[in-house]
C-alpha positions in Angstrom: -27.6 -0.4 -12.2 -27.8 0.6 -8.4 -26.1 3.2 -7.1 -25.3 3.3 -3.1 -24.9 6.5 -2.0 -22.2 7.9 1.0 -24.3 6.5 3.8 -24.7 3.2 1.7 -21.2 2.6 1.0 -20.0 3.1 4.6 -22.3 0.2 5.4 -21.7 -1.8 2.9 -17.4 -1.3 4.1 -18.4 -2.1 7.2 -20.0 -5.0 6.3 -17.0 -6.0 4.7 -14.8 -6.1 7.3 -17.2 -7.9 9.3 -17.1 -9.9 6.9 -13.4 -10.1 6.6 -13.1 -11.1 10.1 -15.8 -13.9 10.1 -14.1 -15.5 7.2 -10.6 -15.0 8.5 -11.8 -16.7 12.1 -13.3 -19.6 10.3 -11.5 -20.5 7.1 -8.2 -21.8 7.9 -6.2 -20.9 4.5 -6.6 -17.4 5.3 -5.9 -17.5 8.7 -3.1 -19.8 7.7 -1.5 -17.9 4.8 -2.3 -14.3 7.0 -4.3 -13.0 4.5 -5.6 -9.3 5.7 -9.1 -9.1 7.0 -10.5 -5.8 4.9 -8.6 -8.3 1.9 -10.2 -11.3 2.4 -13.3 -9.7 3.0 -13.3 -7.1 -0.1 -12.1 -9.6 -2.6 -15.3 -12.3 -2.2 -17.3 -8.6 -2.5 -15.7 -8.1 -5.8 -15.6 -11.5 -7.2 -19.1 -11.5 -6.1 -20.4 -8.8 -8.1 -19.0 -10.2 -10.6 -20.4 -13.1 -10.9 -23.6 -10.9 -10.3 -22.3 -8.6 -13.8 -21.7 -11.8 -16.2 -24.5 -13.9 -14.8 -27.5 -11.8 -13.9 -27.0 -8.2 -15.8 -26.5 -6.8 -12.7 -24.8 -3.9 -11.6 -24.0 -2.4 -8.0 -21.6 0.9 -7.7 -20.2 2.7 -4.7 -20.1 6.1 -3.9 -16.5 6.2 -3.3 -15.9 10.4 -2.3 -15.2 9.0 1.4 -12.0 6.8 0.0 -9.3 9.9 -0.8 -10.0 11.6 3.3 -10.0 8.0 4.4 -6.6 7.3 2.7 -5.3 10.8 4.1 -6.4 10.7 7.5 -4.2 7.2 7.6 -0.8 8.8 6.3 -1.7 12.1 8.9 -1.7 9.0 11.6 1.6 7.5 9.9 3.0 10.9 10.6 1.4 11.6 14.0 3.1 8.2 15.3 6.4 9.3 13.8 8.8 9.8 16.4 12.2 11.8 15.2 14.1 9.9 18.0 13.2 6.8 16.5 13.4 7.7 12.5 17.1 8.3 14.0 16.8 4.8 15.9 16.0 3.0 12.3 17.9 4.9 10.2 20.2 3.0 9.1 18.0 0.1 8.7 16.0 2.8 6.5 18.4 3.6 4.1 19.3 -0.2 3.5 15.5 -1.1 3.2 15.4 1.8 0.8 18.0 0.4 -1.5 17.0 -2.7 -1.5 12.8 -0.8 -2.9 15.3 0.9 -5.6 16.7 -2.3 -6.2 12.9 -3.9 -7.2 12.1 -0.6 -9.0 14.9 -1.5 -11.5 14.3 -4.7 -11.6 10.4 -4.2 -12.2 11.0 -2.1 -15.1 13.4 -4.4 -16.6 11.3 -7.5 -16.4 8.4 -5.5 -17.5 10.2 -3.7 -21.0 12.2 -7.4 -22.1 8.7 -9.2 -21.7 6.6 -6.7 -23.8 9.4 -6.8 -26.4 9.4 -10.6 -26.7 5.6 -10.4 -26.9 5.4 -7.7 -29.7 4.5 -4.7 -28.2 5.6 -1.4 -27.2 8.2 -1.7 -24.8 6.9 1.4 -23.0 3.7 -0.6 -22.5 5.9 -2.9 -20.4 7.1 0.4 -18.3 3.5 1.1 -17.7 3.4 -2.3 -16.0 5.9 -2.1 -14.2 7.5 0.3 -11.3 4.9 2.9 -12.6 2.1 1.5 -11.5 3.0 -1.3 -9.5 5.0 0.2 -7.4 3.3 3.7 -7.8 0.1 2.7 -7.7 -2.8 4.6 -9.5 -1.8 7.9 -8.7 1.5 7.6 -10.6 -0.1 5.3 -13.4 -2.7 8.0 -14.0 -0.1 10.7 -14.0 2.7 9.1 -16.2 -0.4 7.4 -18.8 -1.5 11.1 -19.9 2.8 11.4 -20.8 3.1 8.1 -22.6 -0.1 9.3 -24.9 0.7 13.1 -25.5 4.7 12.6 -25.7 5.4 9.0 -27.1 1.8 8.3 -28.8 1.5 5.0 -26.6 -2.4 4.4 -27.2 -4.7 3.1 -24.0 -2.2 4.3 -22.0 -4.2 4.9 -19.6 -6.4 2.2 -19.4 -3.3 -0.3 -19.2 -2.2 2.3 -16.5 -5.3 1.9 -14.3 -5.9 -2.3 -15.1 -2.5 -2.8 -14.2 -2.5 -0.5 -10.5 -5.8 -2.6 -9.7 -4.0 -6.0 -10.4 -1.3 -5.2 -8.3 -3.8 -3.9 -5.4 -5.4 -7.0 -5.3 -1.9 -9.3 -5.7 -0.3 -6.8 -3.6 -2.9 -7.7 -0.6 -2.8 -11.4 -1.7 0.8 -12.4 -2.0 2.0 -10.9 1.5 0.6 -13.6 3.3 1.8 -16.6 1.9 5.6 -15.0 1.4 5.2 -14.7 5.3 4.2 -18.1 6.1 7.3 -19.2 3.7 9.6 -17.0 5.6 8.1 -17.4 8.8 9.3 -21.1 9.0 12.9 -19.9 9.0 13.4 -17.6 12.1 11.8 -17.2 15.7 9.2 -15.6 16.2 8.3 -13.8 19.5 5.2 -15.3 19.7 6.7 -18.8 19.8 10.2 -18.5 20.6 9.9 -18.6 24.4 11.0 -15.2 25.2 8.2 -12.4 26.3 7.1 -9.8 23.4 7.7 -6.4 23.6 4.6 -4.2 24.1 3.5 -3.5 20.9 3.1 0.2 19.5 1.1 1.6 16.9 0.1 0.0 14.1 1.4 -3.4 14.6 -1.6 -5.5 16.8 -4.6 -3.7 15.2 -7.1 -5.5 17.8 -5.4 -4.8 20.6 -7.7 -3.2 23.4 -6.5 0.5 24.4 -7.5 3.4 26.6 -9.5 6.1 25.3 -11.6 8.9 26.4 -13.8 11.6 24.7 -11.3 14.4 25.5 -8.0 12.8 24.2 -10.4 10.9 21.3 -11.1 15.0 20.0 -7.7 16.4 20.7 -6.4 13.6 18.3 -9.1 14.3 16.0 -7.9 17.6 15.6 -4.4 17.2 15.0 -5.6 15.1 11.6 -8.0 17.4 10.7 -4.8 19.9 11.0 -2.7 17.4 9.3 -5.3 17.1 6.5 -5.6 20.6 6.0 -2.4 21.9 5.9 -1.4 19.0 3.9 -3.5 19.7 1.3 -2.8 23.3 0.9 1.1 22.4 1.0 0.2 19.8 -1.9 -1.3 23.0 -3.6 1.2 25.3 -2.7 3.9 22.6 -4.4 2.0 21.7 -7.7 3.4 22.6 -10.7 6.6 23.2 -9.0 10.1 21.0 -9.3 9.0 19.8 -5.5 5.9 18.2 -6.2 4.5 15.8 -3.9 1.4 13.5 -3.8 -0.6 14.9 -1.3 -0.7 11.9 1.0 3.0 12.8 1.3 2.4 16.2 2.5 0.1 15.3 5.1 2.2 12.6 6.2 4.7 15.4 6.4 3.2 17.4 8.2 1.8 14.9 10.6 5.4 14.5 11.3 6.2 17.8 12.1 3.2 18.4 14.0 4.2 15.9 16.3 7.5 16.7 16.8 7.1 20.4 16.6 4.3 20.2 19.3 6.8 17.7 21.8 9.5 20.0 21.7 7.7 23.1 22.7 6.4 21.4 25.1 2.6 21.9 24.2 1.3 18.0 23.6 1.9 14.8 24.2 0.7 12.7 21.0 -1.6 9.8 22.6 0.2 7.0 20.0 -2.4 4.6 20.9 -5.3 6.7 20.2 -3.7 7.5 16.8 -3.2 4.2 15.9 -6.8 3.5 16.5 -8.0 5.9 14.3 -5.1 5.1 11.7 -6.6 1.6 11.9 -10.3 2.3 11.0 -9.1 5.0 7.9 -6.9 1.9 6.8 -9.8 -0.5 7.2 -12.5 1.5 5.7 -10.4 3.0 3.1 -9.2 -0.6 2.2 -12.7 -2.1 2.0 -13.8 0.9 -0.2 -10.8 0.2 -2.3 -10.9 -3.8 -2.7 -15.1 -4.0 -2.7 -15.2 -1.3 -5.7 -12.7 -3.0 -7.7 -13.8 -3.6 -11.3 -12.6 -7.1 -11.8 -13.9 -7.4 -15.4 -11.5 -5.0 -16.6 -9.0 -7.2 -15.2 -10.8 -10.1 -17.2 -10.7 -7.8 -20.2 -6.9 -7.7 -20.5 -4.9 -8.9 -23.2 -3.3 -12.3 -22.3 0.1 -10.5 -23.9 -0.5 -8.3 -20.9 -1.8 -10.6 -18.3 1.6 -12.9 -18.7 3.4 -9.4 -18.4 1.5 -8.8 -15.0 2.0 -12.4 -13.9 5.7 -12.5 -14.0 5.8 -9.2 -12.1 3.9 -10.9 -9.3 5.9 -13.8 -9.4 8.8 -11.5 -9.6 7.6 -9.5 -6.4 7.3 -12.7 -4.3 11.2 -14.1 -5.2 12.3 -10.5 -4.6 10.5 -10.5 -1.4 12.0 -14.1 -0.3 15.2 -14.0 -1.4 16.1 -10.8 -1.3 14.7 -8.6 0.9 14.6 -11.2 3.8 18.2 -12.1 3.3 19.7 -7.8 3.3 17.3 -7.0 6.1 19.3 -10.0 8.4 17.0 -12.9 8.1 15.0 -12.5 11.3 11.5 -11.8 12.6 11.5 -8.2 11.7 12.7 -9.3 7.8 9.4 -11.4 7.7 7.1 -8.4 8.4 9.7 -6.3 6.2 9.0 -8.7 3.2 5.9 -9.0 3.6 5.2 -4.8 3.7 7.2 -5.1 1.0 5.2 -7.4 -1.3 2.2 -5.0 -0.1 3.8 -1.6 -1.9 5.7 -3.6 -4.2 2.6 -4.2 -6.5 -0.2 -2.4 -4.3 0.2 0.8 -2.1 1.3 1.6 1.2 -2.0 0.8 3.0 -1.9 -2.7 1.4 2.0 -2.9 3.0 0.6 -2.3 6.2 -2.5 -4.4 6.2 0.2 -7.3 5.4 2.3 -6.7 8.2 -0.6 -6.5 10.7 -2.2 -9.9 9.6 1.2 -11.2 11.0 2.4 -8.8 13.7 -1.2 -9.8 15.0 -0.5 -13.7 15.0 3.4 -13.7 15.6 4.0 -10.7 17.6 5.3 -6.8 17.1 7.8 -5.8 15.0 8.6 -1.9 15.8 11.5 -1.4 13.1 9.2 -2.6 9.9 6.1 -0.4 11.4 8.7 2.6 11.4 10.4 1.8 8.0 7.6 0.8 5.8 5.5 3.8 6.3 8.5 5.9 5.9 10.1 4.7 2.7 6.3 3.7 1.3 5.3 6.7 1.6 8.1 9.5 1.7 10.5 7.9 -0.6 9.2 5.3 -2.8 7.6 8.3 -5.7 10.7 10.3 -5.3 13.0 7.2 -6.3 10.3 6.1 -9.0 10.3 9.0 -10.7 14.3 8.9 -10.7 14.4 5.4 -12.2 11.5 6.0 -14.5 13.5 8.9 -16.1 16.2 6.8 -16.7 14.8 4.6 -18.1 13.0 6.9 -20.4 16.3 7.9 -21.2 17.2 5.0 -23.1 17.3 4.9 -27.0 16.0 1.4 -26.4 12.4 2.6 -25.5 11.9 6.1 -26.9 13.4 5.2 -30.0 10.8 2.0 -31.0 8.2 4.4 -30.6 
């Protein structure tokens, strides 16, 4: 066993998306099928250790501490970048793409309790695998797991809970690309359509050179340092309470407010293109971290009952994504990247949504309304309509009554 310390691990993520970016440059199925560099890159990592495990005894872990601020400090940028004029722009583009999340969220849970009761098992097993920790990630698969086991008696709850959030990470990062390049073959794109792009803001062409200087570099600095702060003391302030929010929700919030707050007063400017730089290397470290520490043999250790449940949920994501979401959102260029964020939080997390949409906004050209919905419903809305469905669904004889 070796263990990399902090200073170890940040190399070693760097490396990775070095990495990333050589392979993405040079092998043409991922630059073809827009698969995201810290993806690409983190995955052969994983697969590669391994191969290392099974083959040679050998074991490599990460000190991963540096992954939670890393997650944080992206949502505080999600927030800084978040423009009230322009959440009022989107909105009702918003509340569509939010139906059409609640709409998978039921569908996830319903493909996920009929295939665990046609394989013999528990149907809250197939609840577990589906909008719970697909859609919720690990977060919300660790904190409904410790429910299923003290109030329904469902046993490995919580090791279903955590193989099933790192499946969908890695699906979640891997099926966004080719669900573009299937979509992309049916609209214009403004890359290739003949008519100029717009300038692209944000998050949406991650390499794109931009202006910065050591003064505006530490005044952003601060303002997510702030962000992280006093989102984490509002996530304290809130726990235990009927409004109880993930904490990356609260410093998203109060990115949000910080920015806003601060531009009508008067007081400061946010610099959006220093943010999104910063946004950027959070994302890409914290997604390295994420996909280069994944423990892939506990993926290989699930039961093929469970593994078929998982693969139909993929499969399910990607039809949802191509025949759904792209049709409601109106077909175009921005339904594309919409999709394809989609199939990122759909089975992964937020991050994973936006690393999808870059690997194509980067290629094809920006898409402003899917960088200012995605973030938004990902991360604001997407646990508060979970934990809605999930309830009701917990509220059927059906389930708690086989137990």
């Amino acid at each position: 066993m070796v263990q990399l310390d902090f200073y170890g691990t940040l190399v070693a993520a760097s490396l990775v998306l070095l990495l990333g970016r050589g392979l993405s440059r040079r092998v043409g199925f991922l630059r073809t099928y827009n698969i995201p560099e810290p993806v690409a890159g983190g995955l052969v990592v994983a697969v590669s250790l391994l191969a290392l495990r099974v083959f040679a005894d050998f074991n490599l872990s990460f000190d991963t501490s540096l992954q939670t601020p890393l997650m944080l400090a992206f949502f505080a940028t999600i927030g800084l970048n978040a423009d009230v004029a322009s959440l009022k722009k989107g909105g009702r583009m918003l509340s569509i793409f939010l139906l059409v999340v609640l709409g998978l969220l039921v569908v996830q849970n319903a493909l996920g309790v009929s295939l665990a009761m046609m394989l013999g098992l528990d149907p809250l097993m197939g609840l577990l695998a589906g909008s719970i920790t697909l859609s919720g990630g690990h977060g919300t698969g660790a904190a409904w797991s410790s429910v299923f086991t003290e109030q329904y008696g469902v046993a490995s709850a919580s090791e279903l809970a955590m193989a099933s959030a790192t499946f969908g990470l890695v699906l979640g990062g891997v099926l966004g690309g080719p669900v573009a390049k299937y979509l992309l073959k049916r609209v214009d794109t403004p890359g290739v359509s003949g008519e100029l792009p717009s300038t692209p803001k944000g998050f949406e062409q991650p390499n794109r050179r931009r202006m910065i200087t050591p003064g505006t570099f530490i005044e952003t600095l601060a303002l997510i340092a702030i962000s992280l702060l006093a989102g984490n003391s509002l996530s304290e302030w809130l726990k235990g309470t009927a409004f109880e929010l993930p904490t990356f929700v609260c410093v998203l919030f109060v990115g949000v407010v910080l920015r806003n707050g601060l531009a009508a007063l008067g007081a400061h400017k946010v610099f959006e293109h220093e943010v999104s730089v910063l946004g950027n290397v959070s994302l890409s470290l914290f997604l390295a971290i994420a996909l280069m520490s994944l423990k892939l043999w506990d993926l290989a250790a699930l039961a093929l009952p469970i593994f078929i449940l998982l693969t139909a949920q993929a499969v399910l994501m990607a039809m949802f994504a191509m025949f759904i979401t792209f049709r409601v959102m109106g077909r175009n260029y921005d339904a594309v990247v919409l999709a394809t964020g989609h199939c990122g939080f759909g089975l992964g997390a937020t991050p994973t949504a936006i690393a999808n949409m870059q690997a194509v906004t980067q290629r094809f050209g920006p898409s402003h309304i899917a960088f200012l919905v995605v973030p938004m419903v990902g991360a604001f809305f997407i646990d508060i309509a979970n934990a809605i469905v999930i309830k009701l669904y917990l509220a059927l004889p059906l389930l708690t009554g086989a137990v």
